[in-house]
C-alpha positions, 0 to 999 in steps of 0.5 A: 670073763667068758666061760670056757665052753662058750669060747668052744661053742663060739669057734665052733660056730664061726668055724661051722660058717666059714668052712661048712666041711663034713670032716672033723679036723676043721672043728677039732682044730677049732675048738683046741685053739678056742680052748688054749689061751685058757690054759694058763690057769691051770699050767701057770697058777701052780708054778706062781703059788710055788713061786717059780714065776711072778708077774702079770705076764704069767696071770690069767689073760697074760701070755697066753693071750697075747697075739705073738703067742696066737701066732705060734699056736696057730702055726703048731695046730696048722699040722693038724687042721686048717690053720684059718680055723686055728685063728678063728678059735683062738681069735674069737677067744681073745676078741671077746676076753678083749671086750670082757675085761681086757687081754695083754695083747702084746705080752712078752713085748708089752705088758699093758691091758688093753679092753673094754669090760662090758657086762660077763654075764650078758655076753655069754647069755648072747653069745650061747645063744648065737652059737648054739643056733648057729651049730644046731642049723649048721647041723641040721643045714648039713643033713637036710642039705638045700636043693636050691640056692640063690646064686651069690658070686660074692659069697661064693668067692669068700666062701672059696678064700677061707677054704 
């Protein structure tokens, strides 16, 4: 189990590689996508308990976990924002509940749970640490920004494809 704000600051970082933009949109985007598959907690929790719903598909790491369902957020925050950023929050958060205890990474299709479950504790340890150094250099790499650079054609031609 990752904690909701590690989601949120991974997407940010990895939104801050790839788009290294000054506008807002591209990290708001972000963080609403890396935010969402978390939702079912609070929007299916009461509708099982009352009884309205039942079943693995409307549990924590169900539907809302699940790739078809990634699809049609992605899609609805592309209005908003770059629809890249959109998957990178919402890819970033089912990628690591993958390898955190596992996802329905089919659901409505396939209800089967598909993951590894390495130690919760220690992948949020590394992964707040990586992203929090990554945002505050991003941060600071965008302020100061550097006078020189090495050529890269490659990277630039990456640089260019996610923007």
């Amino acid at each position: 189990m990752v904690a909701d704000g590690v989601h949120i600051l991974l997407g940010l970082a990895l939104a801050l590689i790839v788009f290294r933009s000054r506008r807002p949109e591209p990290y708001l985007v972000t963080a609403l996508a890396a935010a969402f598959p978390d939702s079912d907690i609070i929007i299916f929790r009461p509708l099982v308990e009352l009884g309205y719903v039942e079943g693995v598909l409307w549990a924590h790491r169900g539907l809302t976990h699940s790739l078809p369902v990634a699809v049609v957020v992605v899609a609805l925050l592309s209005a908003v924002g770059p629809w890249r950023a959109a998957a990178i929050g919402y890819g970033s958060h089912i990628l690591f509940d993958y390898l955190t205890g596992g996802v329905r990474l089919f659901a409505p299709f396939d209800y089967a749970l598909y993951g590894q479950s390495f130690d919760w504790l220690l992948v949020n340890l590394l992964t707040s640490v990586f992203a929090v150094t990554v945002i505050l250099g991003g941060l600071l790499g965008l302020k100061y920004e550097p006078k020189t650079r090495l050529p890269s054609p490659v990277a630039q031609a990456v640089l260019e494809w996610f923007q």
